[in-house]
C-alpha positions as a LaTeX table, in Angstrom:
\begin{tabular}{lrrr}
\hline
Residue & $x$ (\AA) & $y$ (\AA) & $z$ (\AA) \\
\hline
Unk1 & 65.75 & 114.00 & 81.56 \\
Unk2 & 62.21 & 114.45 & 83.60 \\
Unk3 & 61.17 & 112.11 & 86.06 \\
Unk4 & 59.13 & 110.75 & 84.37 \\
Unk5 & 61.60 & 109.81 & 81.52 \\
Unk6 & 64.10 & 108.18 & 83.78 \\
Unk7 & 60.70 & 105.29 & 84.85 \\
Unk8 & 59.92 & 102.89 & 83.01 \\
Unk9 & 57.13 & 103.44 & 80.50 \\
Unk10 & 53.43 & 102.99 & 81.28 \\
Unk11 & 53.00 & 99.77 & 79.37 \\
Unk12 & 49.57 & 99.46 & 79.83 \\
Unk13 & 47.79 & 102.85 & 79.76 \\
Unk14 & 44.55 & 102.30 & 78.41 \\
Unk15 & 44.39 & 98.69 & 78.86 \\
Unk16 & 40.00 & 97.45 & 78.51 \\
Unk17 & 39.93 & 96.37 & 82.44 \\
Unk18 & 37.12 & 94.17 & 83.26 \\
Unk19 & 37.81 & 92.88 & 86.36 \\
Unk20 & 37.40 & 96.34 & 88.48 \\
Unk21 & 38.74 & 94.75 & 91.96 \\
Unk22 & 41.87 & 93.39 & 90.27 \\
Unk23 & 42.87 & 97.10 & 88.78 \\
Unk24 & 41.20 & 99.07 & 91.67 \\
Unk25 & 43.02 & 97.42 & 94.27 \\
Unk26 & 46.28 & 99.81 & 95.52 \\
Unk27 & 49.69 & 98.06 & 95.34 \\
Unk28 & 50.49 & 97.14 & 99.15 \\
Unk29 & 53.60 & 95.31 & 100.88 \\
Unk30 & 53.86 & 93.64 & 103.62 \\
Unk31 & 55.90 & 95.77 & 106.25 \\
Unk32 & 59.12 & 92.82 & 107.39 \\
Unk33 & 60.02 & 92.44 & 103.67 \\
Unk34 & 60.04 & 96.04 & 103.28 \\
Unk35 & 62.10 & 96.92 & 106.76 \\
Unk36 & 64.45 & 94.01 & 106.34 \\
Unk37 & 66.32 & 92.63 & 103.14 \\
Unk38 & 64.70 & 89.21 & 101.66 \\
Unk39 & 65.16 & 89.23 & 98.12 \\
Unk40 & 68.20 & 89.30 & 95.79 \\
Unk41 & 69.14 & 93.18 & 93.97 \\
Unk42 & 70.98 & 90.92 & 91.11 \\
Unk43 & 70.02 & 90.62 & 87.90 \\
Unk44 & 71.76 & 87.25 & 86.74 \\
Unk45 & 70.95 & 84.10 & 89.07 \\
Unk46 & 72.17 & 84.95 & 92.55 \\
Unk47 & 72.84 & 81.31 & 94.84 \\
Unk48 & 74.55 & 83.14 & 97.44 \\
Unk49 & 73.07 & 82.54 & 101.35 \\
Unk50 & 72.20 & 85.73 & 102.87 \\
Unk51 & 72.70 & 86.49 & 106.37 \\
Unk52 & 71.52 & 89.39 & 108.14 \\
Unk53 & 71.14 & 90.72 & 111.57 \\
Unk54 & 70.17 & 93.97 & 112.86 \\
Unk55 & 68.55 & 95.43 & 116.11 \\
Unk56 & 67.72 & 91.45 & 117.10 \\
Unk57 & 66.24 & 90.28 & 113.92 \\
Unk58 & 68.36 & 87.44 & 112.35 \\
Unk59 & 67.44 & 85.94 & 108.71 \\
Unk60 & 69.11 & 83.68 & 106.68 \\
Unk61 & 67.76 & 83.41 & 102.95 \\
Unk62 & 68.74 & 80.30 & 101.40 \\
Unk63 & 68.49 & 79.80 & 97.31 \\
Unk64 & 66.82 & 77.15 & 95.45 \\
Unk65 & 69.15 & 76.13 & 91.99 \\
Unk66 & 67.13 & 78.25 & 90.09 \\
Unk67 & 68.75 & 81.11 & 92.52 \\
Unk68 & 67.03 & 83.69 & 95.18 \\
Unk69 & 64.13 & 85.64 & 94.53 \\
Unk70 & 64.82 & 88.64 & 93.14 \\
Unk71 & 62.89 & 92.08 & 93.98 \\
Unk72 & 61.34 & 92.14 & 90.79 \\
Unk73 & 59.89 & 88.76 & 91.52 \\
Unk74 & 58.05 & 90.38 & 94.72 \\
Unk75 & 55.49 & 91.87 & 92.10 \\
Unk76 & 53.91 & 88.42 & 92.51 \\
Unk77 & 53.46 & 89.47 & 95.95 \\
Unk78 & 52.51 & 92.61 & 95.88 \\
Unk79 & 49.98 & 91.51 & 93.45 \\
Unk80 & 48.51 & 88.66 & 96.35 \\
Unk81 & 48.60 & 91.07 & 98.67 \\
Unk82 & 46.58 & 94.06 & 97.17 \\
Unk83 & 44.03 & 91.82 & 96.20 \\
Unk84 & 43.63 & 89.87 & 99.54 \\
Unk85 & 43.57 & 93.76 & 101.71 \\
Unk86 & 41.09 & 94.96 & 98.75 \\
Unk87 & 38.84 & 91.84 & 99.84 \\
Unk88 & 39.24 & 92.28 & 103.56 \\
Unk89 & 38.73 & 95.88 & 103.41 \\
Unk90 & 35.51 & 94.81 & 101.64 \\
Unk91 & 34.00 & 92.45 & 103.91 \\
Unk92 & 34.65 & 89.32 & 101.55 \\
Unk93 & 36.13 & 85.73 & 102.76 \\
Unk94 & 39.80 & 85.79 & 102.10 \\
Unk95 & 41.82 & 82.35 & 101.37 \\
Unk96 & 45.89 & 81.57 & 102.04 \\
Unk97 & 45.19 & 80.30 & 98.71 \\
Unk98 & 44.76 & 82.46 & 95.23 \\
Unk99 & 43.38 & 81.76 & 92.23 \\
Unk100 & 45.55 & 84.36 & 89.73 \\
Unk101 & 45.12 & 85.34 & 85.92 \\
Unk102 & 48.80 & 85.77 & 84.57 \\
Unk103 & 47.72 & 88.55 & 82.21 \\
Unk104 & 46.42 & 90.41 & 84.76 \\
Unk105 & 49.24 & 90.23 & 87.25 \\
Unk106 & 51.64 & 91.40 & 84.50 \\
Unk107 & 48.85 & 94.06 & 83.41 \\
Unk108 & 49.51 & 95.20 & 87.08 \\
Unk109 & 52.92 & 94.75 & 87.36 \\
Unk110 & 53.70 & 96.84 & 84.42 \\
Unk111 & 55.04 & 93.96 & 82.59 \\
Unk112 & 55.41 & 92.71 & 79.29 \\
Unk113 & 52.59 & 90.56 & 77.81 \\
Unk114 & 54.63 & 89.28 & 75.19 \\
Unk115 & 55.44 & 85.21 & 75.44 \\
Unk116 & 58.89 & 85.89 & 77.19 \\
Unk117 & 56.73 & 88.14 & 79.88 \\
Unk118 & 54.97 & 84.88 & 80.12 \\
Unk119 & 58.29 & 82.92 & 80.30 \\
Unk120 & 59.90 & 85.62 & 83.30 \\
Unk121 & 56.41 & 85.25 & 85.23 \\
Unk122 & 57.04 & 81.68 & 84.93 \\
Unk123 & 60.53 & 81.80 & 86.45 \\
Unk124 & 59.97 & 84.16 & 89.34 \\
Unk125 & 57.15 & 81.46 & 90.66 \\
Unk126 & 59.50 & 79.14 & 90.81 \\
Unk127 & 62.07 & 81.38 & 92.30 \\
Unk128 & 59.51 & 82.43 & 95.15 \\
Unk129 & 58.79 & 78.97 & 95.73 \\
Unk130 & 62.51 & 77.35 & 95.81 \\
Unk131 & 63.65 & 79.97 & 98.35 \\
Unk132 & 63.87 & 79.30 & 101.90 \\
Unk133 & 63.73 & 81.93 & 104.78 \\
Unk134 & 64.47 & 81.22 & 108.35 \\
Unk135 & 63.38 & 84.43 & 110.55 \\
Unk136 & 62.32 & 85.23 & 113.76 \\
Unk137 & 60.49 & 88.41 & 112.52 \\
Unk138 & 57.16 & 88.66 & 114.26 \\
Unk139 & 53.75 & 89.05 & 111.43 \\
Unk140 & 50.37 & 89.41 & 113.65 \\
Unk141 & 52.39 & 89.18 & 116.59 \\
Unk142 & 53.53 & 85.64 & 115.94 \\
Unk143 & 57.12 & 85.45 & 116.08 \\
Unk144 & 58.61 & 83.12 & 113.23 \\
Unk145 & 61.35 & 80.74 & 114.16 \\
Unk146 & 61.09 & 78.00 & 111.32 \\
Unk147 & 62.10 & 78.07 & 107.96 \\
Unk148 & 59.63 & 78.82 & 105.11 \\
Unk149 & 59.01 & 79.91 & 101.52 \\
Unk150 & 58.00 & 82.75 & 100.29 \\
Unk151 & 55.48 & 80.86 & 98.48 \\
Unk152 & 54.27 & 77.37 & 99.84 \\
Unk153 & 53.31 & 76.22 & 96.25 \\
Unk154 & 51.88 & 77.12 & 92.47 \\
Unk155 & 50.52 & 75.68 & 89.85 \\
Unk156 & 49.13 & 76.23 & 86.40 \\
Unk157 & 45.93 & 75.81 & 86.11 \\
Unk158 & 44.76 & 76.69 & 82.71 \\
Unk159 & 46.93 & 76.80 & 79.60 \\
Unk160 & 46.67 & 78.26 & 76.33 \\
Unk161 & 46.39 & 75.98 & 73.16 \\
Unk162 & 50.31 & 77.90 & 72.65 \\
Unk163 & 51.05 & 76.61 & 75.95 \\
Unk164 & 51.17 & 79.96 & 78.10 \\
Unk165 & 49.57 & 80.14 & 81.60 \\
Unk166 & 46.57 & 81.83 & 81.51 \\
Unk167 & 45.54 & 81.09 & 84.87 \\
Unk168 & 47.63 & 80.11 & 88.21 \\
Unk169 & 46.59 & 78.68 & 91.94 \\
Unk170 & 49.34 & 79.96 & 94.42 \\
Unk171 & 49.36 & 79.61 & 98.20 \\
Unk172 & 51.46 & 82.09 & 100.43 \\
Unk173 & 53.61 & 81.09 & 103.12 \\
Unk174 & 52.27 & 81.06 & 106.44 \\
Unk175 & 54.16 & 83.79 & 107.77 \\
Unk176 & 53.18 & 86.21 & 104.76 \\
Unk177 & 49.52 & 84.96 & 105.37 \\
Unk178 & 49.58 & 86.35 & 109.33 \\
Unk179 & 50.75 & 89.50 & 108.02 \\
Unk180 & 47.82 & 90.44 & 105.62 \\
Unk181 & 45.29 & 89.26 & 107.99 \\
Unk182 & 47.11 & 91.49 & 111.06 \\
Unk183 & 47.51 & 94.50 & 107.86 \\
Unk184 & 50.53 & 94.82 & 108.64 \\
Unk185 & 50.98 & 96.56 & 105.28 \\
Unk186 & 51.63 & 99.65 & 103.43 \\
Unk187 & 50.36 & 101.32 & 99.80 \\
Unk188 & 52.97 & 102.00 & 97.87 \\
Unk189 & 53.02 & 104.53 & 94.46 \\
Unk190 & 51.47 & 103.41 & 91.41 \\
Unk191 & 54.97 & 104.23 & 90.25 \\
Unk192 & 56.96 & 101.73 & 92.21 \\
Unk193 & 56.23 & 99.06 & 89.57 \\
Unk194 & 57.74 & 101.50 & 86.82 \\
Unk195 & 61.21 & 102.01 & 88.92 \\
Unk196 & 63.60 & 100.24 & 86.38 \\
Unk197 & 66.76 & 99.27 & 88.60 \\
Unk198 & 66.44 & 96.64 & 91.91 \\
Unk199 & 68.29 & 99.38 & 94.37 \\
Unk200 & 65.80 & 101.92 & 93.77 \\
Unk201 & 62.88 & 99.66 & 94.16 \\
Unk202 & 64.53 & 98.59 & 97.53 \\
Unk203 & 65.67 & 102.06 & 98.51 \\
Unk204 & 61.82 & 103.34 & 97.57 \\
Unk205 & 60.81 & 100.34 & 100.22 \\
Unk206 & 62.56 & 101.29 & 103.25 \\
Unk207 & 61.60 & 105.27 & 102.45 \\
Unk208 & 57.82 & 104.23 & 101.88 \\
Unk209 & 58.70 & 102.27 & 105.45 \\
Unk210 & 60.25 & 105.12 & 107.59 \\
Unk211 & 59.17 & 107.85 & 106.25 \\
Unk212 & 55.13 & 107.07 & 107.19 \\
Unk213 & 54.88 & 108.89 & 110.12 \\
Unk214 & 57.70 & 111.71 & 109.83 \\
Unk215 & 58.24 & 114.34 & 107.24 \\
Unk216 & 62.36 & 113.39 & 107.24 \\
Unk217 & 64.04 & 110.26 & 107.46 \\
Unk218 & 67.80 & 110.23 & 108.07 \\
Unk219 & 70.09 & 106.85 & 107.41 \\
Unk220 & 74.15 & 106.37 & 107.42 \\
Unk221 & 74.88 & 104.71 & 104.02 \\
Unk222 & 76.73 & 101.73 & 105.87 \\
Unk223 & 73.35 & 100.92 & 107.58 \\
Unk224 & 71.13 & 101.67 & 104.39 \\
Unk225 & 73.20 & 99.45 & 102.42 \\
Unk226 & 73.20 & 97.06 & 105.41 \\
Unk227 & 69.42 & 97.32 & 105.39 \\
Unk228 & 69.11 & 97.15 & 101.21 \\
Unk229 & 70.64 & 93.67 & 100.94 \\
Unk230 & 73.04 & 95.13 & 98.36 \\
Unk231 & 76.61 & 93.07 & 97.70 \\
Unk232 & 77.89 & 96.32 & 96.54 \\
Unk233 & 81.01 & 97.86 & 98.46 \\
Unk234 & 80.61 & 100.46 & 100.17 \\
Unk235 & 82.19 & 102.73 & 97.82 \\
Unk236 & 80.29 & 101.34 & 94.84 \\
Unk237 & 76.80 & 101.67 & 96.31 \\
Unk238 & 77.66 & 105.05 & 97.99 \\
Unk239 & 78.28 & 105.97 & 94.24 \\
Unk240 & 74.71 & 104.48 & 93.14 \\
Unk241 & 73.20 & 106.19 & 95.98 \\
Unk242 & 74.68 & 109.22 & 94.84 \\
Unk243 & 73.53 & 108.70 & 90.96 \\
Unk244 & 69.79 & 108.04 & 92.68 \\
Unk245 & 70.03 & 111.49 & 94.18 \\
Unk246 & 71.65 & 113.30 & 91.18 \\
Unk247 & 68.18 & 111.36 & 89.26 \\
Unk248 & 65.58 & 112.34 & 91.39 \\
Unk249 & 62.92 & 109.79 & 90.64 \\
Unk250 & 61.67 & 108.28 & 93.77 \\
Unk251 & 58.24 & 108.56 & 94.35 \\
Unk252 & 57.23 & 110.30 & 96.98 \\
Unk253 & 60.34 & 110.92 & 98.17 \\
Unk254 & 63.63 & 113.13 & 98.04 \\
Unk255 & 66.86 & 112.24 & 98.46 \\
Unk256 & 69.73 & 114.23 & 99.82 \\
Unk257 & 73.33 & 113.84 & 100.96 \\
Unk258 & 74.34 & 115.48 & 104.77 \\
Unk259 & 77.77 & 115.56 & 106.17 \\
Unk260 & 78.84 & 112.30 & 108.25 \\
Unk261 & 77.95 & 109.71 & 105.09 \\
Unk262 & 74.11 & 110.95 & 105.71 \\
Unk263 & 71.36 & 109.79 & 103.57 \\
Unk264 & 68.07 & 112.28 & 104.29 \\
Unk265 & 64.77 & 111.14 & 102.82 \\
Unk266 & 61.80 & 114.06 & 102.77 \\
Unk267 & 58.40 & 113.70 & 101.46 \\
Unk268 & 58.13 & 115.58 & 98.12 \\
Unk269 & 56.71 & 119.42 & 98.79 \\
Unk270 & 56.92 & 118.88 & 101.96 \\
Unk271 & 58.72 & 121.16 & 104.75 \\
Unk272 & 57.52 & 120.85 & 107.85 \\
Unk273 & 59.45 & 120.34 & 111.15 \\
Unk274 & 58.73 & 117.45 & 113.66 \\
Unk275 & 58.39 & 119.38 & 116.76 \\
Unk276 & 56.56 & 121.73 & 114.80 \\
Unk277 & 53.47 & 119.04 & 113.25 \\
Unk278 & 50.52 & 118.56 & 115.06 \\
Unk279 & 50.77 & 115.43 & 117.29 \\
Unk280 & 48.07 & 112.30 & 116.51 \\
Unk281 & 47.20 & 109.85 & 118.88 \\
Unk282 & 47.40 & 106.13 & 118.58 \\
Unk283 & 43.48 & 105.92 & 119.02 \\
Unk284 & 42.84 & 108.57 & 116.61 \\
Unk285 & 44.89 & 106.93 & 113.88 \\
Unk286 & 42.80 & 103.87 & 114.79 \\
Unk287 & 39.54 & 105.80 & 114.44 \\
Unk288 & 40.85 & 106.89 & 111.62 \\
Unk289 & 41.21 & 103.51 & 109.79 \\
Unk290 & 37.22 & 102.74 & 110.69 \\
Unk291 & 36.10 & 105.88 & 109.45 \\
Unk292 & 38.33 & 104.97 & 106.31 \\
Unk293 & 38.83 & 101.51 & 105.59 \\
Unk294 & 41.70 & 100.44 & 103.06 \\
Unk295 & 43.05 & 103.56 & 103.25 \\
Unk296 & 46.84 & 104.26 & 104.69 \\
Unk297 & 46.19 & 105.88 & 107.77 \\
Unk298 & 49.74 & 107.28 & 107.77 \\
Unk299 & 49.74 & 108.51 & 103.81 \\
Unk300 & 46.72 & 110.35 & 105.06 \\
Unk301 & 48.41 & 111.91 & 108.13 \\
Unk302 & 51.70 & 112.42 & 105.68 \\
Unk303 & 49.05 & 114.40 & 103.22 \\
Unk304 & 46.89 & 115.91 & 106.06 \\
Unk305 & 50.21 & 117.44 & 107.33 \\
Unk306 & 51.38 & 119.37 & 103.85 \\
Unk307 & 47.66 & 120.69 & 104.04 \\
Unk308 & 48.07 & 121.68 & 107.39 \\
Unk309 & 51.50 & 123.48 & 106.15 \\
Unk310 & 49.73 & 125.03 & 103.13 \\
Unk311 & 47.06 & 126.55 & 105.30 \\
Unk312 & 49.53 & 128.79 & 107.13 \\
Unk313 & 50.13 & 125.89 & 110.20 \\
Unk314 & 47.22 & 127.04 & 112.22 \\
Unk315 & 47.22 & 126.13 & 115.89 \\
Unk316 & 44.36 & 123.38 & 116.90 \\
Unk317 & 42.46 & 123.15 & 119.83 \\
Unk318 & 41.95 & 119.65 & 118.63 \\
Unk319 & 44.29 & 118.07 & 116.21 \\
Unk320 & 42.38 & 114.57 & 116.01 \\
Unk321 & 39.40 & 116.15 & 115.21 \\
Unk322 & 40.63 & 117.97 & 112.86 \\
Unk323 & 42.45 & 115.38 & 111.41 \\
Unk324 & 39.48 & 112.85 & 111.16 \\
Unk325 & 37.69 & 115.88 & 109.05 \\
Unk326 & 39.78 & 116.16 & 106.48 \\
Unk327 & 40.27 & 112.29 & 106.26 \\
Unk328 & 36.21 & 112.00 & 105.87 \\
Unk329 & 36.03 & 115.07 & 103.58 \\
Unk330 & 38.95 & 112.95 & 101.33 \\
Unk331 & 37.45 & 109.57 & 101.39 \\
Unk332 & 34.13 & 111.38 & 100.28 \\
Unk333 & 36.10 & 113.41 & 97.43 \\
\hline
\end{tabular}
């Protein structure tokens, strides 16, 4: 089976898009909820509490009775998110508050536009809006110590004569709010949305997460499945992990297995040591984000650095400039 066999199919391929922002915009996360675990890998209603504390971050993720919010709910997320950082990066007035059209989001989302697509969409907003998260993860700097939702509130707005939501107003938490308007986000694949099981959307997360800046990212299974929010014994999910790897799917990314219970994550194609890579500054990767604006700074540095490879790893006299050429020569192509 190919790659792109094992994802879920492109439901939406030709779709008539008249909106252009809504379909333009990139799919981007917010950076805590893709370093730490927030949202529920089940697929039947999940009520447990989660508690979880690691390196001094402590959250405690507390179901509604409709159960936690699953990682297939975060779509609605993602969704709020790429359109709020494709307005900012445009110059437009942004709100904590968004006026949504369902069919779009589950255009987006890869979803089914069928009346039970409707029905899930439905569900997950009120999943997102019964949980409660008590953090003291720090968005924009501002360091969280009260509980919240992952939503503050939704509503449906319009209806169709059949009763389906055709349009929704949804304000995001605080906390999620900061974070956009710091951009303390990343763009994930296109592909993400087609990833058909919860631990590989969640294992895709933290990879998208660590692997920005570095060519190789290495990970103990006991702390990735500490860090995936997965209930799954160890032995189970080293045994999923292990299917992952034999499926090779990820976007972006490859999986392998090392001695000492080793998980290594490497870019696809690429092969390039870290003390071998040309080093960036802080202030050029800043420059970098003015000269292109919306873009990931450290995609393009990931992508700058299996060009540099390809090219035969020439030594520079001045990596930043070099660097900020190709990103102007991309942006332009």
């Amino acid at each position: 089976m190919s790659r792109a066999d094992a994802l879920l199919p492109d439901r939406h391929p030709t779709a008539d898009f008249f909106v252009c922002d809504v379909f333009d915009a990139l799919p981007k996360d917010d950076l805590g909820s893709m370093e730490h675990p927030m949202f529920s890998l089940s697929t039947r209603p999940d009520r447990r509490i989660l508690q979880y504390s690691h390196n001094g971050v402590e959250i405690t993720v507390t179901p509604s009775v409709r159960g936690l919010a699953t990682i297939h709910d975060k779509d609605i997320l993602i969704f709020c998110i790429s359109q709020l950082m494709a307005a900012l990066n445009a110059g437009r007035a942004v709100s904590q508050v968004l006026h949504l059209k369902a069919h779009d989001l589950l255009v987006v989302s890869n979803r089914e536009t069928s009346g039970d697509g409707y029905k899930r969409l439905r569900e997950a907003f009120e999943r997102l809006a019964g949980t409660r998260i008590t953090t003291n993860i720090a968005t924009g700097e501002v360091e969280t110590i009260s509980g919240f939702g992952l939503i503050e509130n939704w509503e449906i707005v319009r209806r169709s004569r059949g009763g389906r939501m055709i349009s929704v107003r949804v304000k995001l938490s605080d906390w999620l709010y900061r974070a956009v308007l710091a951009k303390s986000v990343l763009t994930l694949h296109k592909d993400y949305f087609r990833l058909r099981k919860p631990l590989e959307r969640r294992v895709y997360e933290l990879a998208r997460k660590h692997c920005g800046r570095q060519p190789e990212w290495r990970i103990s299974v006991e702390t990735l499945l500490k860090k995936s929010g997965s209930a799954s014994p160890r032995r189970v999910f080293r045994k999923m992990i292990r299917d992952m790897i034999a499926a090779d799917h990820l976007p972006d990314y490859e999986m392998t297995e090392e001695p000492g219970d080793i998980i290594c994550f490497s870019r696809r194609g690429q092969v390039i040591e870290v003390t071998d890579r040309p080093k960036l500054s802080p202030e050029i990767l800043e420059q970098a984000r003015a000269v292109a604006p919306g873009w990931d700074v450290y995609a393009l540095e990931a992508d700058w650095l299996v060009y540099w490879a390809a090219s035969g790893r020439p030594v520079f006299k001045n990596a930043g400039k070099a660097f900020l050429g190709y990103v102007t020569k991309r942006i332009a192509g």
